[in-house]
N, C-alpha and C positions, 0 to 999 in steps of 0.2 A: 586192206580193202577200203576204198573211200565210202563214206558215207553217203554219197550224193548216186551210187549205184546200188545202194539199197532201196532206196528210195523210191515208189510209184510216181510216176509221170503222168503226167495227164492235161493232153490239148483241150481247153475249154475256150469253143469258139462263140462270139457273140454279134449278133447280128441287130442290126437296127432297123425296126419297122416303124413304118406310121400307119397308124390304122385312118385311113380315110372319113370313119363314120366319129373318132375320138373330136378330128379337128373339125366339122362339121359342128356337131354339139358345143364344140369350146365355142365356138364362131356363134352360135346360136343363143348360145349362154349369154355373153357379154354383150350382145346387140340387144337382147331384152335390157342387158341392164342401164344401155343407153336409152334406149324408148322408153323404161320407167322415168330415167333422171332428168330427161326433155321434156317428159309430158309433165309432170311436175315442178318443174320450172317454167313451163308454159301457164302452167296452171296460178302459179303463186303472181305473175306478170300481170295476166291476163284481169285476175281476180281478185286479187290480195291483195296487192299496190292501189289500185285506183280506191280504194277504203282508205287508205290515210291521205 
């Protein structure tokens, strides 16, 4: 008997989703982290520099 006909078989199928609302949030995430880092660079520009 071969070993490979003892054996359980078993079709595991895998499917790829994007969930719509994940990249939304990612999108939304990282656009904050731009508008943090501009407005604080605006900031340090605007305010900071003209002191020295």
């Amino acid at each position: 008997m071969d070993r490979h006909d003892e054996m359980d078989v078993r079709e595991k199928k895998v499917e790829k989703k994007q969930d719509s609302s994940m990249v939304a949030s990612t999108f939304i995430k990282y656009a904050t982290y731009l508008i943090i880092f501009f407005g604080i660079l605006y900031f340090l520009i605007n305010y900071i520099l003209p002191m020295f």
